[in-house]
BALOBA-1460 file (C-alpha; in Angstrom, 3 decimals):
// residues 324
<rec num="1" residu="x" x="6.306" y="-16.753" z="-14.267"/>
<rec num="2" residu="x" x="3.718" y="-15.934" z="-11.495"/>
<rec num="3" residu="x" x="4.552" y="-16.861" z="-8.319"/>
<rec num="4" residu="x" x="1.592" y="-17.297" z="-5.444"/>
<rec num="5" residu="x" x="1.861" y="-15.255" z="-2.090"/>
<rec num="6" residu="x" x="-0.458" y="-14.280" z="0.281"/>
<rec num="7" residu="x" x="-1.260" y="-11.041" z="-0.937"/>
<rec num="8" residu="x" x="0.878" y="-10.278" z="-3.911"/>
<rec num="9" residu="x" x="1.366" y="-12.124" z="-7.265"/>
<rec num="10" residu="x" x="5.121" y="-12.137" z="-7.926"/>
<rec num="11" residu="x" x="6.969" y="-12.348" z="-11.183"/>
<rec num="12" residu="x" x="10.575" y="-13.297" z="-11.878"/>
<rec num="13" residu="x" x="13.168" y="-12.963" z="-13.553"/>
<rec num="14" residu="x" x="16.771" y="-14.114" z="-13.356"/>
<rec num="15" residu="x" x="20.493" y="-12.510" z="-14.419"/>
<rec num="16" residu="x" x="23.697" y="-12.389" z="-14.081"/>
<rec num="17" residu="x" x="25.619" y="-11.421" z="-11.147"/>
<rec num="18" residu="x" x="28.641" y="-12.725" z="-9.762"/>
<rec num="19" residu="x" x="27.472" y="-16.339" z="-10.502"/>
<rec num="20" residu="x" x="25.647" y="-18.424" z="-13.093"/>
<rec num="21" residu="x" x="22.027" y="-17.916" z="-14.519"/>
<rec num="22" residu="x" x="19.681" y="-19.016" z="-12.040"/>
<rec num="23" residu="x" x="22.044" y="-19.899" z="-9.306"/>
<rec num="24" residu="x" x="20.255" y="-19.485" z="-6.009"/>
<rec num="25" residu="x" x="23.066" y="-19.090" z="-4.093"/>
<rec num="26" residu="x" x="24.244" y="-15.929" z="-5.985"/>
<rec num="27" residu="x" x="21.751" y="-13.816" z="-4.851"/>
<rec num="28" residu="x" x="20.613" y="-12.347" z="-8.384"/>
<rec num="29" residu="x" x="16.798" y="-12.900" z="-8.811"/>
<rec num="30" residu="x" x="15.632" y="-9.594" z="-9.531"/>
<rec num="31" residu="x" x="11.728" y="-9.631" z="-8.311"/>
<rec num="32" residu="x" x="8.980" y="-7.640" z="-9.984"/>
<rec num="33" residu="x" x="6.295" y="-7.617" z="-7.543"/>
<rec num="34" residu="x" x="2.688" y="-6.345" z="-8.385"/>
<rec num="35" residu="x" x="1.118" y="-4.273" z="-5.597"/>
<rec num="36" residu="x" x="-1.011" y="-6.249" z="-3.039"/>
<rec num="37" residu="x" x="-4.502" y="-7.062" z="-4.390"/>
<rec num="38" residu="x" x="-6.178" y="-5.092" z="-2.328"/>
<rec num="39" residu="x" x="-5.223" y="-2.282" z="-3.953"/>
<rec num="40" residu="x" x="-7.157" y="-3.353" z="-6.519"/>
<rec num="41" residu="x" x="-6.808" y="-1.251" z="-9.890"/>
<rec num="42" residu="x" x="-3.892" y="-0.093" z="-11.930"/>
<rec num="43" residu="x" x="-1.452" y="-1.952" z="-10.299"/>
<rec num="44" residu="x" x="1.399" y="-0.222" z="-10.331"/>
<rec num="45" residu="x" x="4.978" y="-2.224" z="-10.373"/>
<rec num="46" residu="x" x="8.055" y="-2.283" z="-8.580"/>
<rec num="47" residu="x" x="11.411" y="-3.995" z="-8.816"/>
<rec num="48" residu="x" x="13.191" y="-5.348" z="-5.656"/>
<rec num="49" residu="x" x="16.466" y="-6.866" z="-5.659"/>
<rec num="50" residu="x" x="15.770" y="-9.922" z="-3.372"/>
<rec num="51" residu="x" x="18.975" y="-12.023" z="-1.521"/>
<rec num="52" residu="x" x="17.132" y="-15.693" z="-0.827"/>
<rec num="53" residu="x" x="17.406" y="-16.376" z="2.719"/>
<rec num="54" residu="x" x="18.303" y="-20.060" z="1.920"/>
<rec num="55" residu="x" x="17.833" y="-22.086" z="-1.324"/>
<rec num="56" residu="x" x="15.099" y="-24.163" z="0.393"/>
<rec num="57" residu="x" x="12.921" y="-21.232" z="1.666"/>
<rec num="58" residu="x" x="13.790" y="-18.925" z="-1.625"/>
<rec num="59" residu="x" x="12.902" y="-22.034" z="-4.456"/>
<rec num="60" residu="x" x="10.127" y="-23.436" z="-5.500"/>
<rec num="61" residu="x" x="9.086" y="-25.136" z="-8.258"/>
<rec num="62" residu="x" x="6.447" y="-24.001" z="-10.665"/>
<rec num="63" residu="x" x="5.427" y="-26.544" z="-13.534"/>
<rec num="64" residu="x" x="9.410" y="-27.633" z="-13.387"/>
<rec num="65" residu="x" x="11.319" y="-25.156" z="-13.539"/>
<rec num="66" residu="x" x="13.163" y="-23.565" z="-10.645"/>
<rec num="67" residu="x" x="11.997" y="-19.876" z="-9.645"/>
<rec num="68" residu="x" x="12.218" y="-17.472" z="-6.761"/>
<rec num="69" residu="x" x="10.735" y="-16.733" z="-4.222"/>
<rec num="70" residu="x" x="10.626" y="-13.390" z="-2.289"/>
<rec num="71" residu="x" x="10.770" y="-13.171" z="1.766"/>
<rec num="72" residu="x" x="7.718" y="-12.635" z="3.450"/>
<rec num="73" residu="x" x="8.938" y="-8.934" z="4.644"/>
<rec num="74" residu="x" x="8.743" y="-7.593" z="1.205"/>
<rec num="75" residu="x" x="5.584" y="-9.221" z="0.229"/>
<rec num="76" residu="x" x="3.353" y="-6.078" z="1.868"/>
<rec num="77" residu="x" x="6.456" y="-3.764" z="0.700"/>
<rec num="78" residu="x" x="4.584" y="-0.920" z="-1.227"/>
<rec num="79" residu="x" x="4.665" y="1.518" z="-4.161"/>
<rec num="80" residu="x" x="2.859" y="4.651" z="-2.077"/>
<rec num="81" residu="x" x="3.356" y="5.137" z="1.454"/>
<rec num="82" residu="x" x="1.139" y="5.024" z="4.360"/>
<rec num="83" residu="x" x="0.476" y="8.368" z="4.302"/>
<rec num="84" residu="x" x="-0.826" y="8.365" z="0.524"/>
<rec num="85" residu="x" x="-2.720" y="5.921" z="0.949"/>
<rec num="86" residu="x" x="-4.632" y="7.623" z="4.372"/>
<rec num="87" residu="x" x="-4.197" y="11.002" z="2.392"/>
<rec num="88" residu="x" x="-6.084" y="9.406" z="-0.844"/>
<rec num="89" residu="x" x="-9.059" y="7.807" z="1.359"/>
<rec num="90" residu="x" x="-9.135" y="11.086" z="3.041"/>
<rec num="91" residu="x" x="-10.149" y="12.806" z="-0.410"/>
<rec num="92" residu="x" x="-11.792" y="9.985" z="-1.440"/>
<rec num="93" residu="x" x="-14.422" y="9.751" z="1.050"/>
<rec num="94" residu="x" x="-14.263" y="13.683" z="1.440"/>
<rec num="95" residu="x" x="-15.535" y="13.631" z="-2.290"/>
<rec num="96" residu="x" x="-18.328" y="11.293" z="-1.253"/>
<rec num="97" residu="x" x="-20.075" y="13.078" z="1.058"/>
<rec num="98" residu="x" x="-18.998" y="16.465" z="-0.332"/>
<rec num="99" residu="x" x="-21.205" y="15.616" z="-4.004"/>
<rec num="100" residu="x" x="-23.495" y="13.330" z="-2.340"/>
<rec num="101" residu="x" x="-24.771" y="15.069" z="0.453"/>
<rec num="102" residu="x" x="-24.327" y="18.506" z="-1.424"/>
<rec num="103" residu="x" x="-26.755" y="17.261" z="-4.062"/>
<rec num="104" residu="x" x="-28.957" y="16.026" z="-1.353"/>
<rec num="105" residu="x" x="-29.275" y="19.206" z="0.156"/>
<rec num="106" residu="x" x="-29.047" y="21.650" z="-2.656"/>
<rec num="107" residu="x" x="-32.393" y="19.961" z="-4.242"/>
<rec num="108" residu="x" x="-34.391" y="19.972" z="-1.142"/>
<rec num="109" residu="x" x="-36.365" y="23.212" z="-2.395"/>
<rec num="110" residu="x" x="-36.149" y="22.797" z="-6.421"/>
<rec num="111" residu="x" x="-39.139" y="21.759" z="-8.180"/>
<rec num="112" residu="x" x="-37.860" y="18.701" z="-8.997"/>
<rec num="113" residu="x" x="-40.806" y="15.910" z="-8.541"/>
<rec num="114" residu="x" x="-39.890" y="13.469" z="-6.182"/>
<rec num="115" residu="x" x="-38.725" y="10.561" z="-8.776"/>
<rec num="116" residu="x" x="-36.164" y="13.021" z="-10.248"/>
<rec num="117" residu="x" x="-34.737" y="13.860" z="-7.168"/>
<rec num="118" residu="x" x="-34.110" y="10.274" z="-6.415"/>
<rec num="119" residu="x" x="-32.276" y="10.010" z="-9.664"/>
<rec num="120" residu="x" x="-30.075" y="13.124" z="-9.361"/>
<rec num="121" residu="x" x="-28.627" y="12.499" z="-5.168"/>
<rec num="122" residu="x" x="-28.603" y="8.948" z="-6.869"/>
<rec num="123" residu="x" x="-26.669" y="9.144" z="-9.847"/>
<rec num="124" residu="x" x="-24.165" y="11.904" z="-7.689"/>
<rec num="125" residu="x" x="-23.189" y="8.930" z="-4.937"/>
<rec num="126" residu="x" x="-22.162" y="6.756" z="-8.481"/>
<rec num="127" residu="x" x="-20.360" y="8.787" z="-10.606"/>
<rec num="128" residu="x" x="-18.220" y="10.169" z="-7.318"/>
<rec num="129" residu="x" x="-17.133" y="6.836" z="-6.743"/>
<rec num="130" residu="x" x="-16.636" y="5.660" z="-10.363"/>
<rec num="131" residu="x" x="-14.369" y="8.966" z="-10.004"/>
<rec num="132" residu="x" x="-13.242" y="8.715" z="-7.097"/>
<rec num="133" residu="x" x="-12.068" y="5.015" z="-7.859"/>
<rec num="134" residu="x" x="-9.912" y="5.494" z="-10.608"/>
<rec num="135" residu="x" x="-8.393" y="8.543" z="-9.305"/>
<rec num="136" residu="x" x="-7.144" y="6.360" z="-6.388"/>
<rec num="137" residu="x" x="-7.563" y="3.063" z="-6.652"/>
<rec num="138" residu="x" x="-3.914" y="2.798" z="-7.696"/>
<rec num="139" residu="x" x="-3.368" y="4.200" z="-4.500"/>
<rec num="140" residu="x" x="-5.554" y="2.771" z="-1.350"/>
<rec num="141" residu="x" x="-7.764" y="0.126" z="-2.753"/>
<rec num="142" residu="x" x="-10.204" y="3.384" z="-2.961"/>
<rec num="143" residu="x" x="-12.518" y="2.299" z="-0.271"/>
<rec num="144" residu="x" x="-14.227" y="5.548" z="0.882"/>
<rec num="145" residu="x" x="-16.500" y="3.576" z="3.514"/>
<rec num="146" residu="x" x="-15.800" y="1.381" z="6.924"/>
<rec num="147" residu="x" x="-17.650" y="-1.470" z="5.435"/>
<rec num="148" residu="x" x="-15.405" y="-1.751" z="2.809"/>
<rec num="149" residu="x" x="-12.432" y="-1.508" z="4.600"/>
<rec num="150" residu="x" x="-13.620" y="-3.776" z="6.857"/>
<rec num="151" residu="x" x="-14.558" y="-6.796" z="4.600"/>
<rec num="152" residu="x" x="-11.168" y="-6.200" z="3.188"/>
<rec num="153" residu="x" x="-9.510" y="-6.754" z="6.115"/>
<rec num="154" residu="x" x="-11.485" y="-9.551" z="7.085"/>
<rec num="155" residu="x" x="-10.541" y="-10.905" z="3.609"/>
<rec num="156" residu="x" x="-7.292" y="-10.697" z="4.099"/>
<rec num="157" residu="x" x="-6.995" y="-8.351" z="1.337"/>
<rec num="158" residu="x" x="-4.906" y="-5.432" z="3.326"/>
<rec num="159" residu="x" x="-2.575" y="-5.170" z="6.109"/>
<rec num="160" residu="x" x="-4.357" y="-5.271" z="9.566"/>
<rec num="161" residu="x" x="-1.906" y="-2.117" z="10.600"/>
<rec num="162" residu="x" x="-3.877" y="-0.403" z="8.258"/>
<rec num="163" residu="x" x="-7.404" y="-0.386" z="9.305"/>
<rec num="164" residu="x" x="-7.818" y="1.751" z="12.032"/>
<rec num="165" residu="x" x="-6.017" y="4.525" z="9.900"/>
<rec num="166" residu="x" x="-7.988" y="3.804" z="7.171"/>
<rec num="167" residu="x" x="-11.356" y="4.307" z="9.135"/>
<rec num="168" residu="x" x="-9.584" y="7.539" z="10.611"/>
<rec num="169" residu="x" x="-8.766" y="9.293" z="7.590"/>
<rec num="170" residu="x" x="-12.454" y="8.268" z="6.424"/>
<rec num="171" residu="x" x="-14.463" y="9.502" z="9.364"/>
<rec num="172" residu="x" x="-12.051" y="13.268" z="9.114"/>
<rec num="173" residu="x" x="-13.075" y="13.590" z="5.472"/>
<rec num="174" residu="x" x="-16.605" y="12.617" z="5.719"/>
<rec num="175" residu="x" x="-16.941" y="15.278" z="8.520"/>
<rec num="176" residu="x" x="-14.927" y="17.941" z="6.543"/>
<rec num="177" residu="x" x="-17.367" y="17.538" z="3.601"/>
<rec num="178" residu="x" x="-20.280" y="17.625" z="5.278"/>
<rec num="179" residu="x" x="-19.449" y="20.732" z="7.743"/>
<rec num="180" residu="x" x="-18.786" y="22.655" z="4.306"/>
<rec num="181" residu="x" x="-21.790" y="21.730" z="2.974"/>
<rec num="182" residu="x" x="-23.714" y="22.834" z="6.289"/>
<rec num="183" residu="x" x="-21.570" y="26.340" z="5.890"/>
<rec num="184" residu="x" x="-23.113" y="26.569" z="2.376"/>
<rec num="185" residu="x" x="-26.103" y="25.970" z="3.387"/>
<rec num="186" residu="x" x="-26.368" y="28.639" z="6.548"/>
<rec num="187" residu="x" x="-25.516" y="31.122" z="4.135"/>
<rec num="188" residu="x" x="-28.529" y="30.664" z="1.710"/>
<rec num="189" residu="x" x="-32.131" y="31.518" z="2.211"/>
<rec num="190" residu="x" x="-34.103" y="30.544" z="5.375"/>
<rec num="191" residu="x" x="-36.446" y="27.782" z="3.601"/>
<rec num="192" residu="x" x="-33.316" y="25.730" z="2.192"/>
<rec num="193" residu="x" x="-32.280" y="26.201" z="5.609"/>
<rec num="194" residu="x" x="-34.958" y="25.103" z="7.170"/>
<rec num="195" residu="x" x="-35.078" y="21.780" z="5.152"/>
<rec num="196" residu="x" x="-31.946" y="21.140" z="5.922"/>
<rec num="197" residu="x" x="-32.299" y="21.343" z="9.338"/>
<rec num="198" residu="x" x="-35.732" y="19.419" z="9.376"/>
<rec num="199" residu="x" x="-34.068" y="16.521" z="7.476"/>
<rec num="200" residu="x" x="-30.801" y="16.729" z="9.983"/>
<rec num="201" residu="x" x="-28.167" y="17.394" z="6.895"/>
<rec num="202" residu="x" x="-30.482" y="14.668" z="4.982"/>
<rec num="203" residu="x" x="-29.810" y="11.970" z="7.965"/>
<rec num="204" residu="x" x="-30.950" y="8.537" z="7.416"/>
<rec num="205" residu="x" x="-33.724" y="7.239" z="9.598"/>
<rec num="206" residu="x" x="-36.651" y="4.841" z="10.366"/>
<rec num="207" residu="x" x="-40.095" y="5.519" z="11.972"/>
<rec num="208" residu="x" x="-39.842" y="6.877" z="15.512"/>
<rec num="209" residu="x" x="-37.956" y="9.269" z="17.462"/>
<rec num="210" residu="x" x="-39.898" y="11.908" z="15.588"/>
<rec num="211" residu="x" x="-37.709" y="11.202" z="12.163"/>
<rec num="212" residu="x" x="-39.969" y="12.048" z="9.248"/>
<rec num="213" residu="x" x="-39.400" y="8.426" z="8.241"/>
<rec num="214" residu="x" x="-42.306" y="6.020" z="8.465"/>
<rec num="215" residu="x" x="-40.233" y="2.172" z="7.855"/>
<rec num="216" residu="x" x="-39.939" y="0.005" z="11.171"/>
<rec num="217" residu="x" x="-36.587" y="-0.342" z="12.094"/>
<rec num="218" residu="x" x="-36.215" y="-3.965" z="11.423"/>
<rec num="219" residu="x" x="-37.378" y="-3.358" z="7.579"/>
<rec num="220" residu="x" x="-34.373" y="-0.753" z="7.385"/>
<rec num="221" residu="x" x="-31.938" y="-2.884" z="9.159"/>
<rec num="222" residu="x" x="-32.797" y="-5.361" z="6.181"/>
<rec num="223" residu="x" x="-32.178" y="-3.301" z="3.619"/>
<rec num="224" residu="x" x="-29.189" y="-1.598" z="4.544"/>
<rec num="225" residu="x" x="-27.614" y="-5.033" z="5.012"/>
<rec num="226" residu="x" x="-28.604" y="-6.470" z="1.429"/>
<rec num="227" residu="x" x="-27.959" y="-3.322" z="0.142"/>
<rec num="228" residu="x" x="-24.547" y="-3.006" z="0.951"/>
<rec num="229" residu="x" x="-24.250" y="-7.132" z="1.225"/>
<rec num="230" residu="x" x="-24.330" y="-6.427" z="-2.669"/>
<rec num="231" residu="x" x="-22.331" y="-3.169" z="-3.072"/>
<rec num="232" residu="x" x="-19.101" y="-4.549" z="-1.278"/>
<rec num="233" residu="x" x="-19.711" y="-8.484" z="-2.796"/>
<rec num="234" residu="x" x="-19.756" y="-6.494" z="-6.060"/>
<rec num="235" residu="x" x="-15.974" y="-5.250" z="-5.312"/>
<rec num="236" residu="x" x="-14.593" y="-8.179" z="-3.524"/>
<rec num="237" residu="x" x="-15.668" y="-10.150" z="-7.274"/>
<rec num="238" residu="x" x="-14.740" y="-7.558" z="-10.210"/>
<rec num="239" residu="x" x="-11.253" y="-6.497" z="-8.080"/>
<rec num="240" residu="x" x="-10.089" y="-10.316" z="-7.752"/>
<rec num="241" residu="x" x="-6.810" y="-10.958" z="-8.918"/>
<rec num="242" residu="x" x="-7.628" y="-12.780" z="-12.628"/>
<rec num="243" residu="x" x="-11.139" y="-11.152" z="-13.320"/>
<rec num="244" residu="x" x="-11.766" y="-10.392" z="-16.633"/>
<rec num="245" residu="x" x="-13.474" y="-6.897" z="-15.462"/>
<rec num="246" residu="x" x="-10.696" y="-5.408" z="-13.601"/>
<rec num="247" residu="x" x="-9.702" y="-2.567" z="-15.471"/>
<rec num="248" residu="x" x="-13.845" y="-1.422" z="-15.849"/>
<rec num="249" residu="x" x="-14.363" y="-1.904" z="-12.049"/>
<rec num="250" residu="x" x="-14.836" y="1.501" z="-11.288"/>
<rec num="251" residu="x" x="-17.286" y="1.999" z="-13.224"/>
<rec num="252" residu="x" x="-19.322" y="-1.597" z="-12.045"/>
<rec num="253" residu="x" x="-18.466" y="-0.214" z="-8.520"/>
<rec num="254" residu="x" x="-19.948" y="3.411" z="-9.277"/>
<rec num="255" residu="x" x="-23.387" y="1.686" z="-11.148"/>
<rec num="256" residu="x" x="-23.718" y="-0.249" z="-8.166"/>
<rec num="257" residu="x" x="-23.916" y="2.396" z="-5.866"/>
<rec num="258" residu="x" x="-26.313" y="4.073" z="-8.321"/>
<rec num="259" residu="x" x="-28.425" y="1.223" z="-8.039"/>
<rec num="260" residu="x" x="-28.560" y="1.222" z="-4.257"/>
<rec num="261" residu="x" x="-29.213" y="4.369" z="-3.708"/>
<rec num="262" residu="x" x="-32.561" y="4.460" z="-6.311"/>
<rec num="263" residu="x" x="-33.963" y="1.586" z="-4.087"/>
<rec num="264" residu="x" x="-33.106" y="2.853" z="-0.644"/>
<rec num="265" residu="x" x="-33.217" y="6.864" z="-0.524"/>
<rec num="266" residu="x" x="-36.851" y="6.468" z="-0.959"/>
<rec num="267" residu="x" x="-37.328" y="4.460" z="1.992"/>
<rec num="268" residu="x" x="-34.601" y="5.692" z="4.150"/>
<rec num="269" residu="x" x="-32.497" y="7.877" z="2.275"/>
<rec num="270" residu="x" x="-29.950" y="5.288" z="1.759"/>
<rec num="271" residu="x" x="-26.763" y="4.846" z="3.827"/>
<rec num="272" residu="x" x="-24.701" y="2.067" z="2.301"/>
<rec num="273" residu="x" x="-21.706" y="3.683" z="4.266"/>
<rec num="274" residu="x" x="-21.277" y="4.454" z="7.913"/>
<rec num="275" residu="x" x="-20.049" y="7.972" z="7.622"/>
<rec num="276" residu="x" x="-22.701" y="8.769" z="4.835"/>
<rec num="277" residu="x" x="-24.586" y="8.788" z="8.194"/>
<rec num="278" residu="x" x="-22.674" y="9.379" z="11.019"/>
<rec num="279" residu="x" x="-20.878" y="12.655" z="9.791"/>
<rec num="280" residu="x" x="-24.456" y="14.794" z="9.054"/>
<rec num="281" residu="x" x="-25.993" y="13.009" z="12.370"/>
<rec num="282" residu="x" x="-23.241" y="14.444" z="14.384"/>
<rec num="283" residu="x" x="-22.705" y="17.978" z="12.722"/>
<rec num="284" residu="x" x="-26.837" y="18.095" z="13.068"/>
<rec num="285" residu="x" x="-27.023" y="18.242" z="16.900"/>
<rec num="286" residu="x" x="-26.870" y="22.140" z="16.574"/>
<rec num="287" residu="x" x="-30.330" y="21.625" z="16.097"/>
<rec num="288" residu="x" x="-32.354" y="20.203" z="19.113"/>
<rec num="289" residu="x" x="-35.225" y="19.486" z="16.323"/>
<rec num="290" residu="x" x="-32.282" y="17.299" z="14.608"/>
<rec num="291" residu="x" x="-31.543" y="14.746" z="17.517"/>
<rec num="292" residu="x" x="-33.061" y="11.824" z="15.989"/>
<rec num="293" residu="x" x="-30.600" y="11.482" z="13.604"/>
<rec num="294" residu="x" x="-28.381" y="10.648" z="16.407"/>
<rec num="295" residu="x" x="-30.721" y="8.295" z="18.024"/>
<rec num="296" residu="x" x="-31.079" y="6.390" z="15.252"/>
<rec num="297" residu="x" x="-27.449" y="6.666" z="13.720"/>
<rec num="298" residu="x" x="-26.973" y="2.915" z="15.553"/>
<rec num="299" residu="x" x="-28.273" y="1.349" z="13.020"/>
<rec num="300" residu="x" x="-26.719" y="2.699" z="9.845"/>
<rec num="301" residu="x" x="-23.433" y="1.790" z="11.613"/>
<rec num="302" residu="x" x="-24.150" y="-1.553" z="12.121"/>
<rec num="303" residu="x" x="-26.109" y="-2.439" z="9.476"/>
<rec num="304" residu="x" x="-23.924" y="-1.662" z="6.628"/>
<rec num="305" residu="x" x="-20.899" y="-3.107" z="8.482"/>
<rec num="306" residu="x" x="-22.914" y="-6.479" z="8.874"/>
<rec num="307" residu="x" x="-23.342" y="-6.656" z="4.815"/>
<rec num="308" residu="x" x="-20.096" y="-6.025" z="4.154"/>
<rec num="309" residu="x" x="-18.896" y="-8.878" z="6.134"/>
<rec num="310" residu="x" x="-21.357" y="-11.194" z="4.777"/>
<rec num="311" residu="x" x="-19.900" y="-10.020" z="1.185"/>
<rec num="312" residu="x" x="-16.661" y="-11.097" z="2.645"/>
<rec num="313" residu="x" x="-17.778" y="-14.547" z="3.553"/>
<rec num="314" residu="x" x="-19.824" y="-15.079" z="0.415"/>
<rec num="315" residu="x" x="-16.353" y="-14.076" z="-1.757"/>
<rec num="316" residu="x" x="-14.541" y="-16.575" z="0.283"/>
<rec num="317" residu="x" x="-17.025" y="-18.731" z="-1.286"/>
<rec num="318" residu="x" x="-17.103" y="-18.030" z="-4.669"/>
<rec num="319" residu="x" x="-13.458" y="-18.406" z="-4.819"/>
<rec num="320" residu="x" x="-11.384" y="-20.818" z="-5.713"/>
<rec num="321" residu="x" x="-9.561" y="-22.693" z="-2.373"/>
<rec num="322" residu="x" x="-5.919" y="-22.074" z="-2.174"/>
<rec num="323" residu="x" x="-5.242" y="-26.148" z="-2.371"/>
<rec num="324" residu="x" x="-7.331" y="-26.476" z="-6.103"/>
């Protein structure tokens, strides 16, 4: 039977020891506890041996019949450690940058027309997270990106305790995939180079500041809000605890992405992440001609961040109230 917590859908069963079936004074519910919901795919399962701390706190009563419940100090109790989990964001968002940007920057000087470049940096940032996803979403919640992890936590959908570490082991893979790609690029010829360096590691920007961007600032801000507004909504739904699409949202997540990206790298070569833009605007200050990317790095913080907490709010929304 499925027992409601806070973060964790609990299922019991009851045996023999020392006392009768289902006594809850004996001490013998045996808990099977699936992993918190934020870590949202291929949930793995534990059993915990759980002692009620008093047969009013440990029963409840589900459609009649008597079942337990476990304390609240196991219910964030965990299959992988804390240092999987930051060591699986770590790769994840490493992998990220490491195909996304790469791609970026290794067709800057191929005669690709414009369109197809789109399509290929595009299709990259998708299938990396539809990959990246089910290699660890078993693990972390496979967030790869502060707005994520941030409109989880607002959610309540992970431990508080594990944010900052989260956007830690983020920001140190996003800058270790994007220094190797700038080491890759140093040693090839000077006009890959040179594009590289004019489009600051393929920054994001807006008009001004001398960024060879030409959108207002406001316009971005706008999109890089809905934009990721519908990325992160798009996980908060297809990861809830009871949707149909669970098991396939990896690969909703990754087509989403996709599907960002085609809109906005034309217009401002598409964020959707924090670190997609932060890591290249920092490792691009070697180049004095590159400082825009800085200036303007503000907004591809904020903006993002802003959508995914409106996803957060707009899930709260759509589902059901606790009381229904």
């Amino acid at each position: 039977m499925m027992i409601p917590t806070m973060a964790a859908a609990t299922i019991v069963t009851k045996k023999k020891s020392h006392g009768k079936e289902g006594d809850a004074g004996s001490g013998a519910a045996v808990i099977v506890r699936r992993a918190p919901s934020w870590r949202f795919l291929f949930p793995r399962y534990e059993f915990l041996p759980t002692v009620p701390e008093s047969p009013a706190e440990a029963t409840q009563t589900l459609g009649g019949a008597a079942t337990f419940k476990p304390p609240l100090s196991s219910v964030w109790a965990m299959a992988t450690s804390i240092y999987q989990r930051l060591l699986a964001e770590f790769l994840g968002t490493f992998g990220l940058l490491l195909f996304g940007v790469g791609t970026a920057e290794a067709t800057l000087n191929l005669s690709f027309v414009t369109d197809a470049r789109y399509l290929a940096i595009s299709f990259a940032f998708g299938i990396v997270v539809l990959a990246g996803a089910f290699a660890f979403g078993d693990i972390s919640g496979a967030h790869f990106n502060p707005a994520v992890t941030l409109s989880m936590a607002v959610s309540g959908k992970m431990p508080k305790g594990d944010v900052i570490p989260y956007l830690v082991a983020q920001l140190l893979g996003a800058l270790l995939a994007v220094e190797i790609v700038l080491v890759i690029a140093s040693g090839t010829s000077g006009t890959l180079l040179s594009l590289v360096q004019a489009n600051a590691l393929t920054s994001q920007g807006y008009a001004g500041n001398g960024a060879p961007f030409h959108t207002t600032w406001g316009a971005v801000f706008l999109l890089e809000t809905v934009m990721t507004f519908f990325f992160v909504l798009v996980i908060h739904r297809v990861t809830r605890d009871g949707s149909p699409a669970k098991m396939f949202a990896p690969i909703a997540i990754g087509f989403t992405l996709f599907l960002t990206q085609l809109v906005a790298i034309p217009i401002d070569n598409a964020s959707i992440n924090p670190y997609r833009s932060l890591a290249p605007a920092l490792l691009s200050l070697i180049w004095p001609s590159a400082h825009w990317a800085i200036d303007q790095v503000w907004l591809f913080i904020l903006a993002p961040i802003v959508g995914g907490l409106l996803a957060a709010g707009v899930d709260r929304l759509l589902s059901p109230s606790r009381s229904s």
